[in-house]
Biopython code that builds the backbone (N, CA, C, O; Angstrom):
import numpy as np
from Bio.PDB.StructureBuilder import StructureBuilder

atoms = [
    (1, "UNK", "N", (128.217, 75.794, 81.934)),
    (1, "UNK", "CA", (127.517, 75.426, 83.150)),
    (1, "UNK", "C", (126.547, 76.551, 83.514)),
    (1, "UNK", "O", (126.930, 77.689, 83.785)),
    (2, "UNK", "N", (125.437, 76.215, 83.504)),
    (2, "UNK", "CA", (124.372, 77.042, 83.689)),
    (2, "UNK", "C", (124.421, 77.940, 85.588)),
    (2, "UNK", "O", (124.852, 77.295, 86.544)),
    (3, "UNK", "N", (123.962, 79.262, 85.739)),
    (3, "UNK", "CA", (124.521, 79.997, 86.623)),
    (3, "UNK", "C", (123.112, 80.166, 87.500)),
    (3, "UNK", "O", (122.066, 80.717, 87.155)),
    (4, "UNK", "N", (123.422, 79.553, 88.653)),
    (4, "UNK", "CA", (122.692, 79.175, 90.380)),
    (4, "UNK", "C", (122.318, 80.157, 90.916)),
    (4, "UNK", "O", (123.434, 80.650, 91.083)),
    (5, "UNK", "N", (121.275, 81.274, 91.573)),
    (5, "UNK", "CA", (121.272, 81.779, 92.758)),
    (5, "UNK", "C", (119.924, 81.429, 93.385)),
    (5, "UNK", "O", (118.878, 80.966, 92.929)),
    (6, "UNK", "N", (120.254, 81.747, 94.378)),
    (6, "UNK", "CA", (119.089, 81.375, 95.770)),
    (6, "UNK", "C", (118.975, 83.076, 96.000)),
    (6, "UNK", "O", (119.748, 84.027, 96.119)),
    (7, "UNK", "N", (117.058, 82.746, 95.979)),
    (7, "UNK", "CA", (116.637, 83.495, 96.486)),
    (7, "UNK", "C", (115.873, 83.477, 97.113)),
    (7, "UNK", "O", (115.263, 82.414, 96.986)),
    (8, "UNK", "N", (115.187, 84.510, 98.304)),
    (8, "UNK", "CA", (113.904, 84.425, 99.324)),
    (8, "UNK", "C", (113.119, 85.772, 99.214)),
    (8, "UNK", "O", (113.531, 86.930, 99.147)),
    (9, "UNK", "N", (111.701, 85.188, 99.219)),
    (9, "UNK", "CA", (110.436, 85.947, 99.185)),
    (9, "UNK", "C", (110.195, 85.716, 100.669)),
    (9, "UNK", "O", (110.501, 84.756, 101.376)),
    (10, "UNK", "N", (109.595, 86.797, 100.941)),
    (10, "UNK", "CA", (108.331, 86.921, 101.996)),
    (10, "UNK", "C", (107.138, 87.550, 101.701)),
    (10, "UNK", "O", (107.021, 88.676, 101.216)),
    (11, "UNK", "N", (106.534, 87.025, 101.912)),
    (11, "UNK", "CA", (104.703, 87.225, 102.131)),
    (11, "UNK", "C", (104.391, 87.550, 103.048)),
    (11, "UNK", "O", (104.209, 86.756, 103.971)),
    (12, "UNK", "N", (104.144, 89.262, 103.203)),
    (12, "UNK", "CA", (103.034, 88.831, 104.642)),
    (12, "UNK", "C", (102.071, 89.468, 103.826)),
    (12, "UNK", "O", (102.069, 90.466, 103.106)),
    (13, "UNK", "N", (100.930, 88.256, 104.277)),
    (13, "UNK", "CA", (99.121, 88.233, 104.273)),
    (13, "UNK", "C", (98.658, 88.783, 105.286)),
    (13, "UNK", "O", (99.308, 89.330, 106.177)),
    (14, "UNK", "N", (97.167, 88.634, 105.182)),
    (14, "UNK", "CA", (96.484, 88.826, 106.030)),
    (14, "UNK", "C", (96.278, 87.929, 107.448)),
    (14, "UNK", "O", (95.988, 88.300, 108.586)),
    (15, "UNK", "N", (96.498, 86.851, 107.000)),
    (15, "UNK", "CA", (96.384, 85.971, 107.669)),
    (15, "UNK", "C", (97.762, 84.666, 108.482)),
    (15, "UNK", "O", (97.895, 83.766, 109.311)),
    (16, "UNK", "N", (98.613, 85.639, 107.262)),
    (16, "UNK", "CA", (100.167, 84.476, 107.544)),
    (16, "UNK", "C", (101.098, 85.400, 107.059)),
    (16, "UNK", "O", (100.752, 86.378, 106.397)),
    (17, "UNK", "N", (102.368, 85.124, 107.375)),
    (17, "UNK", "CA", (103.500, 85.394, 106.867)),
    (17, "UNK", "C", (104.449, 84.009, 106.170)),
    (17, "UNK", "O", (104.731, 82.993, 106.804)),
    (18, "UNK", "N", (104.729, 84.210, 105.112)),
    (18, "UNK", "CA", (105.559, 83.120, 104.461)),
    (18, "UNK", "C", (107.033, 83.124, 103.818)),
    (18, "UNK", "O", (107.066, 83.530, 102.656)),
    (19, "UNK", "N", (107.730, 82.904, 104.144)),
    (19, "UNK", "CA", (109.236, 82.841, 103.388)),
    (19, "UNK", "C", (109.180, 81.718, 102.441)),
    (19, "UNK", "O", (108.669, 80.775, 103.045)),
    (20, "UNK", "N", (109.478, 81.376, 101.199)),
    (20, "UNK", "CA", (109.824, 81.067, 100.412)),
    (20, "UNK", "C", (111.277, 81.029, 99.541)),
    (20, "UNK", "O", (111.723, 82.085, 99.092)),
    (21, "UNK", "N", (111.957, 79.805, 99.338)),
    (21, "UNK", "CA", (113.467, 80.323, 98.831)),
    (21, "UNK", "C", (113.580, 78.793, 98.440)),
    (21, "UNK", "O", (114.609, 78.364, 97.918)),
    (22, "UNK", "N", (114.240, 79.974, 96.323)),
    (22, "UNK", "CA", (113.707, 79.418, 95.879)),
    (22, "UNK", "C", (115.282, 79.532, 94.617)),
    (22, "UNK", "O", (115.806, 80.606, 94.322)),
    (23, "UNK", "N", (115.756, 78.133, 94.068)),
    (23, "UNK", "CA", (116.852, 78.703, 93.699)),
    (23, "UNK", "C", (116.233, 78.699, 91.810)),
    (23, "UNK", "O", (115.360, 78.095, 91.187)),
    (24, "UNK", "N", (117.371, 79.829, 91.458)),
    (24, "UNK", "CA", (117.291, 79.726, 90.054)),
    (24, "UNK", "C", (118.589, 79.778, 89.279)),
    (24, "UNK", "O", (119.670, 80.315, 89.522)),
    (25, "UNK", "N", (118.070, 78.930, 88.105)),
    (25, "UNK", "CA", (119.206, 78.554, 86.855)),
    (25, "UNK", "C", (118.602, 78.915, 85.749)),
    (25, "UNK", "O", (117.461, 78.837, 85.293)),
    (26, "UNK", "N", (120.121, 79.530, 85.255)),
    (26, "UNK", "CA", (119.396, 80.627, 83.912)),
    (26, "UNK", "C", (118.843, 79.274, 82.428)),
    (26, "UNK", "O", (119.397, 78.251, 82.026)),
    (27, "UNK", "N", (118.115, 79.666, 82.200)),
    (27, "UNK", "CA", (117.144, 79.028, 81.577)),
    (27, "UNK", "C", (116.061, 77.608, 82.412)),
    (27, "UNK", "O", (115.975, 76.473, 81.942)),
    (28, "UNK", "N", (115.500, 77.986, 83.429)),
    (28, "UNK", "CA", (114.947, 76.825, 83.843)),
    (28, "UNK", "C", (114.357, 77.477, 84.654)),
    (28, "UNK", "O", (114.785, 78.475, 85.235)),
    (29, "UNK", "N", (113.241, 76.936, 84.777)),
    (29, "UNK", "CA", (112.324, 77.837, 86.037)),
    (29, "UNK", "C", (112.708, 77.438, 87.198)),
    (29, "UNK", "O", (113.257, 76.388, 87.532)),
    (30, "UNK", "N", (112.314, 78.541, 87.931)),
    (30, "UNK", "CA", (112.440, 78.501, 89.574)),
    (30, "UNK", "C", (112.073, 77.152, 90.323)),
    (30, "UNK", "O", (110.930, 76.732, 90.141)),
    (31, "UNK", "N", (112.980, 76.381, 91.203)),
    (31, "UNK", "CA", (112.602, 75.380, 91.959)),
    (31, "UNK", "C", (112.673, 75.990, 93.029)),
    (31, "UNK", "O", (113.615, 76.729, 93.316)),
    (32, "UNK", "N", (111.454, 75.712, 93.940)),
    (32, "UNK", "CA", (111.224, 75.995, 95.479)),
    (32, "UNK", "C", (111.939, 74.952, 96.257)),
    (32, "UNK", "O", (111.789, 73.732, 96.189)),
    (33, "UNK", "N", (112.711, 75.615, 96.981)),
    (33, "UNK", "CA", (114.041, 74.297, 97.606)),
    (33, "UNK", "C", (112.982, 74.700, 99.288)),
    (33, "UNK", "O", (112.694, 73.652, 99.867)),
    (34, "UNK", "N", (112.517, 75.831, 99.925)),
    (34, "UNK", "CA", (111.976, 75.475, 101.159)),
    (34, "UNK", "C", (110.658, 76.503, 100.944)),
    (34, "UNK", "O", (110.450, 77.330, 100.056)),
    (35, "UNK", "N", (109.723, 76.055, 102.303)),
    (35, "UNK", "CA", (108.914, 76.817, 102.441)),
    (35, "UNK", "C", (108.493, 77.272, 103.694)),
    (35, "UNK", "O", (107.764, 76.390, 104.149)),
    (36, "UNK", "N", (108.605, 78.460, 104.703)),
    (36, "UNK", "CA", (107.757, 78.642, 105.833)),
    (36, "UNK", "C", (106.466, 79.421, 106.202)),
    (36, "UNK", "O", (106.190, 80.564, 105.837)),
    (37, "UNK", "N", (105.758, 78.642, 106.953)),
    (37, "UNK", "CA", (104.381, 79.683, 106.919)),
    (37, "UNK", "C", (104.288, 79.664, 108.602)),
    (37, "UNK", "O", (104.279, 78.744, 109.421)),
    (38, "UNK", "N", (104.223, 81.137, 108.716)),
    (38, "UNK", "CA", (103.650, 81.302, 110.669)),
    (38, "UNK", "C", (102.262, 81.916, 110.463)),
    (38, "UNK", "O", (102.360, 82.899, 109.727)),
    (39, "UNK", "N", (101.118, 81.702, 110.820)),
    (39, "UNK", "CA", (100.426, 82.059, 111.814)),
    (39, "UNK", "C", (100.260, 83.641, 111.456)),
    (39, "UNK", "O", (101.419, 84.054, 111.507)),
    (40, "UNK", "N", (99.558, 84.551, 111.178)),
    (40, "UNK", "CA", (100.102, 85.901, 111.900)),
    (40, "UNK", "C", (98.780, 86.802, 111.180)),
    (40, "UNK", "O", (98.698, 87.488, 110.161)),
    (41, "UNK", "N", (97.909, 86.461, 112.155)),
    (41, "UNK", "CA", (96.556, 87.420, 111.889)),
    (41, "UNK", "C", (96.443, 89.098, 112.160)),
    (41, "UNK", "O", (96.023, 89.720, 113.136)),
    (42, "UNK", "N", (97.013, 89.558, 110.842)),
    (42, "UNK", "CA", (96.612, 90.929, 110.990)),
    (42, "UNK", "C", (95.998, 92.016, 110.339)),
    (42, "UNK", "O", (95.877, 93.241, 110.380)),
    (43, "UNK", "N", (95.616, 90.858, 109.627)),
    (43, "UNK", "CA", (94.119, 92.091, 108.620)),
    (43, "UNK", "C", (93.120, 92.712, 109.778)),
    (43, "UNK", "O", (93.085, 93.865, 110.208)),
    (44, "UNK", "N", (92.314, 91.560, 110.142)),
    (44, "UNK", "CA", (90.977, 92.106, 110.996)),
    (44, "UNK", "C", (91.802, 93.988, 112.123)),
    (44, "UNK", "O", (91.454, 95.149, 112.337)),
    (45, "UNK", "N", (92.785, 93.198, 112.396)),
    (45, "UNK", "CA", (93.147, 95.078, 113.425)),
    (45, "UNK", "C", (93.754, 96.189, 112.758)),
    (45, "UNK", "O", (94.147, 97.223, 113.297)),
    (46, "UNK", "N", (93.800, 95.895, 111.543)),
    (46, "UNK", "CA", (94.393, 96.816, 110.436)),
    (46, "UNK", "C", (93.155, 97.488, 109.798)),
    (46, "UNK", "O", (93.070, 98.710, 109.911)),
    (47, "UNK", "N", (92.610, 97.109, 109.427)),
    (47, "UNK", "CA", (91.297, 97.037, 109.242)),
    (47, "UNK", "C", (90.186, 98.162, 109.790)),
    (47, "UNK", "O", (89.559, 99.088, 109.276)),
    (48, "UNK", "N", (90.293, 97.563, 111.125)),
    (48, "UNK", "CA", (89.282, 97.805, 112.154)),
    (48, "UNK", "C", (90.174, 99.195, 112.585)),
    (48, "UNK", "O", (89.596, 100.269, 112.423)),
    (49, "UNK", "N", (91.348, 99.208, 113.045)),
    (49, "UNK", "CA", (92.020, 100.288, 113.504)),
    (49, "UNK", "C", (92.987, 101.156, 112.794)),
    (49, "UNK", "O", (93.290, 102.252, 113.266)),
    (50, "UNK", "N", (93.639, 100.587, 111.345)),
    (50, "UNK", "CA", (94.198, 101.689, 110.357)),
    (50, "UNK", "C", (95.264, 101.474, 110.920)),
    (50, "UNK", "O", (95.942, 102.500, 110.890)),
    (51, "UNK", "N", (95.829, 100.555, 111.488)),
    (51, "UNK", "CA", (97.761, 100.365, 111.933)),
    (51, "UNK", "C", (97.531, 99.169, 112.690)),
    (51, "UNK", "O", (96.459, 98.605, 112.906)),
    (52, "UNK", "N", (98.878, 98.811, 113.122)),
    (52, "UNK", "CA", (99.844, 98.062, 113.530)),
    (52, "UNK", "C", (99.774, 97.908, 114.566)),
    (52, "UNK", "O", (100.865, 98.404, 114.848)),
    (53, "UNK", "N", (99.248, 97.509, 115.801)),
    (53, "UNK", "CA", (99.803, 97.740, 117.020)),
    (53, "UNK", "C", (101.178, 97.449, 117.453)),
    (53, "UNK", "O", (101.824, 96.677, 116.743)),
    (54, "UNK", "N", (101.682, 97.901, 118.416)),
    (54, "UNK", "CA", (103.203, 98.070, 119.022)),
    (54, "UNK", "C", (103.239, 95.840, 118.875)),
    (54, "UNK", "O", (103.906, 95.082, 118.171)),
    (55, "UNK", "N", (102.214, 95.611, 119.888)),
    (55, "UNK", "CA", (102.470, 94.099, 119.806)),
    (55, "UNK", "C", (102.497, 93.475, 119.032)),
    (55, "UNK", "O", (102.974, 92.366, 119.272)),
    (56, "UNK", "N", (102.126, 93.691, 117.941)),
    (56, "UNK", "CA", (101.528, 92.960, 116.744)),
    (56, "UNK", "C", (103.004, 92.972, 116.312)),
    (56, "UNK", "O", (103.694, 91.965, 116.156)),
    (57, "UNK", "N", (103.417, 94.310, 116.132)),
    (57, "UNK", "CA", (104.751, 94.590, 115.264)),
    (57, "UNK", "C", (105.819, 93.390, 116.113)),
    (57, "UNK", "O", (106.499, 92.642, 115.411)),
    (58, "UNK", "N", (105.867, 93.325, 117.076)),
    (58, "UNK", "CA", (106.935, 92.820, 117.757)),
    (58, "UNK", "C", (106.174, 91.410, 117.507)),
    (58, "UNK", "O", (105.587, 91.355, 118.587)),
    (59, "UNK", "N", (106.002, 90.894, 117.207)),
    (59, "UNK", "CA", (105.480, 89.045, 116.896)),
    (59, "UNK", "C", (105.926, 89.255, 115.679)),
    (59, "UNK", "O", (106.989, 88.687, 115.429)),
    (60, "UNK", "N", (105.302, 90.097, 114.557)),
    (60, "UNK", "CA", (105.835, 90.359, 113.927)),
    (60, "UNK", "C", (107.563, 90.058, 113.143)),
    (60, "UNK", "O", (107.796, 89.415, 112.120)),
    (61, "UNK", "N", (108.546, 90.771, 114.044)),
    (61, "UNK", "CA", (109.961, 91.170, 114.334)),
    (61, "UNK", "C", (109.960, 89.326, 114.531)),
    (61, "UNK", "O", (110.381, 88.601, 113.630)),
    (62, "UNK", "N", (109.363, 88.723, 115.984)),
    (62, "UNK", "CA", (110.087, 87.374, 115.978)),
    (62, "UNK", "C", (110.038, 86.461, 114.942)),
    (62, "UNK", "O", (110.927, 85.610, 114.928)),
    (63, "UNK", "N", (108.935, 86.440, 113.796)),
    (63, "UNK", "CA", (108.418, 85.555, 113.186)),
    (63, "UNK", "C", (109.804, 86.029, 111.983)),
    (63, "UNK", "O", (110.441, 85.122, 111.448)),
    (64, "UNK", "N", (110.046, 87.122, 111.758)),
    (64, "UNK", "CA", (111.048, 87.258, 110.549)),
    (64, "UNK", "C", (112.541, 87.463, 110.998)),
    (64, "UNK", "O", (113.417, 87.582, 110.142)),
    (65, "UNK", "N", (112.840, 87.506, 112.377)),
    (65, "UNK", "CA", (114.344, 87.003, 112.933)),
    (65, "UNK", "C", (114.244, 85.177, 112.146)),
    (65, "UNK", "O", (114.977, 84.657, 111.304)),
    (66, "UNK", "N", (113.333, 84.766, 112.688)),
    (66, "UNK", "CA", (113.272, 83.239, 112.368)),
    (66, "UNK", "C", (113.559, 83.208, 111.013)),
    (66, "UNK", "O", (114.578, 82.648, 110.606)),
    (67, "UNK", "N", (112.827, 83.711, 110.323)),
    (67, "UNK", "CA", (113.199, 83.688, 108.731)),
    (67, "UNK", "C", (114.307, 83.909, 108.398)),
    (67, "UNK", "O", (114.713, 83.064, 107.601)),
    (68, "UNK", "N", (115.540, 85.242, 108.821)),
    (68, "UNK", "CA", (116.330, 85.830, 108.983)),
    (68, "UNK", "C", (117.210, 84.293, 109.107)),
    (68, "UNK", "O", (117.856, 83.801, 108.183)),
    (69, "UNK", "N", (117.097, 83.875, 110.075)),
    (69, "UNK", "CA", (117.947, 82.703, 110.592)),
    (69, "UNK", "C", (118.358, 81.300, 109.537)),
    (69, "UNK", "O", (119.371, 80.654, 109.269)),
    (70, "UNK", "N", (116.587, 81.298, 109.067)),
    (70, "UNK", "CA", (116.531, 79.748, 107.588)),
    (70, "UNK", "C", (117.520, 80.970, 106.570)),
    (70, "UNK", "O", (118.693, 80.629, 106.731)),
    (71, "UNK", "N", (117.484, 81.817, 105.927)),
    (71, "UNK", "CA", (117.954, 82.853, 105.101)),
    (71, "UNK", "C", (119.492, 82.605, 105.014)),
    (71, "UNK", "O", (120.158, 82.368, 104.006)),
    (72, "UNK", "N", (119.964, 82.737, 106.533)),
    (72, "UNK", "CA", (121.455, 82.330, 107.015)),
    (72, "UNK", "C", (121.815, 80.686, 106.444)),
    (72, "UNK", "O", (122.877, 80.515, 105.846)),
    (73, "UNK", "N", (121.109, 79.812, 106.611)),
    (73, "UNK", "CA", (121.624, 78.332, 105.914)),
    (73, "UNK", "C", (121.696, 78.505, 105.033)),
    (73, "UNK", "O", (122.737, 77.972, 104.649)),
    (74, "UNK", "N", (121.054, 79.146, 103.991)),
    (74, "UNK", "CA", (121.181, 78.883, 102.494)),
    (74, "UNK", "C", (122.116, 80.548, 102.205)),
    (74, "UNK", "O", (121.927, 81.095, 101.119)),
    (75, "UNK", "N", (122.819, 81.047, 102.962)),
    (75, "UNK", "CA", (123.516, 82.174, 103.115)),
    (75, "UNK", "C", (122.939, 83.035, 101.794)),
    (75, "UNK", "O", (123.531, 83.209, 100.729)),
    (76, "UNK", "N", (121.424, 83.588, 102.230)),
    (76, "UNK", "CA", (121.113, 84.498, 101.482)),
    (76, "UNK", "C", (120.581, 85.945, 102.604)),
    (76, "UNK", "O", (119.798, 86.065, 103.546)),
    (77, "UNK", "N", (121.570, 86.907, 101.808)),
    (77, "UNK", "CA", (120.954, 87.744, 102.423)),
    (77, "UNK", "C", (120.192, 89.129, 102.585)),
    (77, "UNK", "O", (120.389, 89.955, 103.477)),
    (78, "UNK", "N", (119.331, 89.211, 101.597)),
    (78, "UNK", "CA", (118.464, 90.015, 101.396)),
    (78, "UNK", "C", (117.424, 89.313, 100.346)),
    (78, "UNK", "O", (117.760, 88.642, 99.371)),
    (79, "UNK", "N", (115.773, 89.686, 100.857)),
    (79, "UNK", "CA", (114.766, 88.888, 100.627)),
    (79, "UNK", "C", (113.821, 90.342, 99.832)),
    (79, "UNK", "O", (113.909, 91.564, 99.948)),
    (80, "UNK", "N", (112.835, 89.301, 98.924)),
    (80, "UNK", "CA", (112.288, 90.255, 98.303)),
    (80, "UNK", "C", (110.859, 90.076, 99.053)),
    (80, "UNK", "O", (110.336, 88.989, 99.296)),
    (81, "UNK", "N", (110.438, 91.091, 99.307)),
    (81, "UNK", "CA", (109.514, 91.177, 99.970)),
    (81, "UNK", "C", (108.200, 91.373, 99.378)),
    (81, "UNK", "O", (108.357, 92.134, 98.424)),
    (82, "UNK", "N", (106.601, 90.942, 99.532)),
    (82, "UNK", "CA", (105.322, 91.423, 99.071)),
    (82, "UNK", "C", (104.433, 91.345, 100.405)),
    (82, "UNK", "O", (104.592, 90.716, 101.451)),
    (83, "UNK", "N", (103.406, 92.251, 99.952)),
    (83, "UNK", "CA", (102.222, 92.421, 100.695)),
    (83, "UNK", "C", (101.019, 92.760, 100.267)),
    (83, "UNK", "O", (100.087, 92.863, 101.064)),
]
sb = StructureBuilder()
sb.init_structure("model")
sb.init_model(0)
sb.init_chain("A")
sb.init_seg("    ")
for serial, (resi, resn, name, xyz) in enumerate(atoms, 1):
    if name == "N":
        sb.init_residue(resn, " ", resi, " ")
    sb.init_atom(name, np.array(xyz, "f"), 0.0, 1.0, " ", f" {name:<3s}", serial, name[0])
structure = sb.get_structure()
């Protein structure tokens, strides 16, 4: 019997942040079982100002509690992260 795990990516872009989770079986490529995308414009002030603002970070924080939370249904818990 071929061997299951679930895993989750996040993306944060420039323009979005995305979770992805995605399970895999050894010999078979990755099926994407969900996908989330928020919203989350922060190139242009990164950019323009070389950081993060305090607010930014904290929208930030809510948008990946949420993720944190889909992560919990499919009881995975640690995500691989890109940027």
């Amino acid at each position: 019997m071929p061997s299951k795990k679930t895993v989750a990516i996040v993306d944060l872009g420039s323009l979005s942040v995305r979770l992805k989770i995605f399970q895999i079986t050894r010999g078979q490529a990755p099926k994407e079982v969900e996908s989330l995308r928020r919203f989350f414009a922060v190139g242009a002030e990164t950019y323009r100002f070389g950081e993060i603002s305090e607010g930014r970070l904290s929208d930030l924080c809510e948008i990946l509690s949420g993720f944190v939370i889909k992560m919990k249904e499919y009881k995975i818990s640690e995500a691989i992260c890109v940027a």
